[in-house]
Wavefront OBJ file of the C-alpha trace (Angstrom):
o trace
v 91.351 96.314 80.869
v 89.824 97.539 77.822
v 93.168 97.628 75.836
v 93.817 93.816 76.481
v 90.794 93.466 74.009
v 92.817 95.028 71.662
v 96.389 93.166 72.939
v 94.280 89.743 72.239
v 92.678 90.442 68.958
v 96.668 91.384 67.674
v 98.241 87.805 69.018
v 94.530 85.588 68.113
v 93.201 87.652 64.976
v 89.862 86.303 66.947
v 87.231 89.425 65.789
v 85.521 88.876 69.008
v 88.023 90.572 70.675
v 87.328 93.280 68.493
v 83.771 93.699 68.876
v 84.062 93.284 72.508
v 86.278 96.350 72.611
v 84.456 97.957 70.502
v 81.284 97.634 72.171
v 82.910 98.937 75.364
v 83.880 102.040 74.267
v 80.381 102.583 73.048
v 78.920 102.118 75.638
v 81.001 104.414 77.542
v 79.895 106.867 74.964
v 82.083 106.398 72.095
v 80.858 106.673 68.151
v 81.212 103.405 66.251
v 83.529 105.051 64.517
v 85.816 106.333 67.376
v 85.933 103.623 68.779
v 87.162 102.090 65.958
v 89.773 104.713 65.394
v 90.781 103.925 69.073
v 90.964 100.074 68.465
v 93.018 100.847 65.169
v 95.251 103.480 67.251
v 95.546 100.752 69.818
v 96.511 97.397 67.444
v 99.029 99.630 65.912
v 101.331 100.477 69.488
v 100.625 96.917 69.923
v 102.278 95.393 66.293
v 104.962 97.965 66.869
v 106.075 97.479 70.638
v 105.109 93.620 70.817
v 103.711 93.552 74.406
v 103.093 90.428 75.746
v 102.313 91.337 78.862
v 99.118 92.969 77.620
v 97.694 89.477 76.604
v 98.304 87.791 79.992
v 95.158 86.852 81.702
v 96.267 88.570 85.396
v 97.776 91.686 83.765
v 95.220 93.640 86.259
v 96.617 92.049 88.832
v 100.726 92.147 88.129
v 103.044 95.275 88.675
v 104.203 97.842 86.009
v 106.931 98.373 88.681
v 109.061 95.863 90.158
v 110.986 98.218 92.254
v 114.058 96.525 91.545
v 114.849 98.994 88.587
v 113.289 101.603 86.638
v 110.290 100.990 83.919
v 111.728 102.652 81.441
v 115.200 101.979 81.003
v 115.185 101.750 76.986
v 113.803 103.604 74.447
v 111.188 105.374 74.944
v 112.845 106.202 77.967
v 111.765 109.650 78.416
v 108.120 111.062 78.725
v 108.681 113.267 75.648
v 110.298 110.132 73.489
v 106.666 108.163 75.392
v 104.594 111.119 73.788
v 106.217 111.196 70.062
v 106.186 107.510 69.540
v 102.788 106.746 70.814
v 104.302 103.979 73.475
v 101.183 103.301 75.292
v 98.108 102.099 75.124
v 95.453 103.715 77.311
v 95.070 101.158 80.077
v 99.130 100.796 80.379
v 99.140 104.681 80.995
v 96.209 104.419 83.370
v 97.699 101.686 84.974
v 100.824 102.812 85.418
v 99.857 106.069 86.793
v 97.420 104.383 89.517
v 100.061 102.338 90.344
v 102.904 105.099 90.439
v 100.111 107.116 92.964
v 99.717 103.668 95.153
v 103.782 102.780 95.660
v 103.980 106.304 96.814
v 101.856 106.058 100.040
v 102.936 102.254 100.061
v 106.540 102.101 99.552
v 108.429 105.157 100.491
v 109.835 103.500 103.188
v 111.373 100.699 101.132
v 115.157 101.473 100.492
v 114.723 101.267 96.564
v 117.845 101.318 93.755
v 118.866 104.551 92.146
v 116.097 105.764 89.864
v 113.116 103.376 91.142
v 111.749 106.368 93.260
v 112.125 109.111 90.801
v 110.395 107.383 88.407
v 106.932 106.849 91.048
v 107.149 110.586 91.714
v 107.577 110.988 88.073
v 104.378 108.926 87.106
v 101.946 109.789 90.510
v 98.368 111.031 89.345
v 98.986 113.906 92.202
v 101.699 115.496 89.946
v 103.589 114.706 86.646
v 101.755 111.629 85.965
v 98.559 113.773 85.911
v 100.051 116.247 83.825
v 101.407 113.627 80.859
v 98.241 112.084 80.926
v 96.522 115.300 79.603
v 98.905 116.115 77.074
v 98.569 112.393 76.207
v 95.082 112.542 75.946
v 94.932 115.702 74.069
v 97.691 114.128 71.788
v 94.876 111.472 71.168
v 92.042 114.183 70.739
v 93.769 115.610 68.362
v 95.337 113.065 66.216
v 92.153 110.585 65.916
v 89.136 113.595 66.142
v 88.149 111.492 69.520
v 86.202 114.205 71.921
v 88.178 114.842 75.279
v 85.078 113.589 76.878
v 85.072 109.958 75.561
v 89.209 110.122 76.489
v 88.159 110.519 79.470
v 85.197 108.520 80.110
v 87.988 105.798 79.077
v 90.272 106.499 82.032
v 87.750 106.715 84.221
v 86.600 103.096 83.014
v 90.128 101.896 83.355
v 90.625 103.472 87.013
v 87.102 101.693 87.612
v 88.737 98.354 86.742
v 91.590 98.428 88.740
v 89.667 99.464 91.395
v 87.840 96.722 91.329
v 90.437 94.107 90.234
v 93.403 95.513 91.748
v 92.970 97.108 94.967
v 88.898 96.226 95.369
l 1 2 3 4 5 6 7 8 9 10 11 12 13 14 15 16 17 18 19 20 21 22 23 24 25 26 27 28 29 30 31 32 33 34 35 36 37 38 39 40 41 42 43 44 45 46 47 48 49 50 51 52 53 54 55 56 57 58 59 60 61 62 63 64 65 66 67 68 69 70 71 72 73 74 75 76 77 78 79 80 81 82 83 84 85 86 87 88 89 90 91 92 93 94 95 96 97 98 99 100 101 102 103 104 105 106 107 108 109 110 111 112 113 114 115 116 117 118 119 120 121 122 123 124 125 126 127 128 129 130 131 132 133 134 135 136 137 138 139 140 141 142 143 144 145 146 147 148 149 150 151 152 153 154 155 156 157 158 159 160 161 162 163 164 165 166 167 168
């Protein structure tokens, strides 16, 4: 996922990382320079938050939910306190929201702990996950200059991914 680029370039300082994320997003249609501003926006959640999990080679493959307890017990707990603080980076909001849609159909049977389900229907793509995404994405739009289109074109290349690496 395109934001592990980013996740490795933070913990190595290796610029390849860089240019390879860079070089994704323009191919998807980014500027040089918004993509750029994206890597930038991206390195910064990353040196603030310290997310390790970002720079583990299978962190397509592993769970944002454990089902055990809720994601987001801590601060940022809530979606508005996710919004001000710029918590995620795009591929753990895309990931978390494809995931949220799959546990739905997959694991509404499962007796889960207080909170576990709430927070699935609270993150599915069919409803409030949807909805967060585009006032994330306009958050972005707006704050970096980055047209709505290449937001976009970037979930759609993350959804591709998992897709692929996830559920393919």
């Amino acid at each position: 996922m395109t934001s592990q680029f980013a996740a490795f370039y933070v913990c190595y300082g290796d610029l390849a990382f860089r240019d390879f994320y860079i070089a994704k997003l323009t191919r998807i249609g980014f500027s040089r320079e918004d993509a750029i501003k994206m890597f930038l926006f991206e390195c910064d959640i990353l040196r603030r938050y310290n997310k390790p999990w970002l720079s583990e080679p299978r962190y397509t493959q592993s769970w944002c939910f454990s089902l055990e307890r809720p994601v987001f017990t801590a601060y940022p707990k809530t979606k508005q306190d996710i919004l001000k603080e710029n918590y995620l980076t795009m591929s753990e909001l895309c990931k978390l929201i494809d995931e949220a849609e799959w546990h739905f159909w997959n694991s509404h049977e499962k007796n889960l702990p207080d909170g576990v389900w709430e927070e699935i229907c609270a993150w599915r793509i069919k409803g409030a996950g949807a909805e967060f995404a585009i006032s994330y994405f306009e958050k972005l739009e707006q704050t970096l200059g980055i047209p709505s289109g290449n937001i976009s074109a970037l979930s759609n290349l993350q959804g591709a991914h998992l897709n692929r690496y996830k559920w393919g």
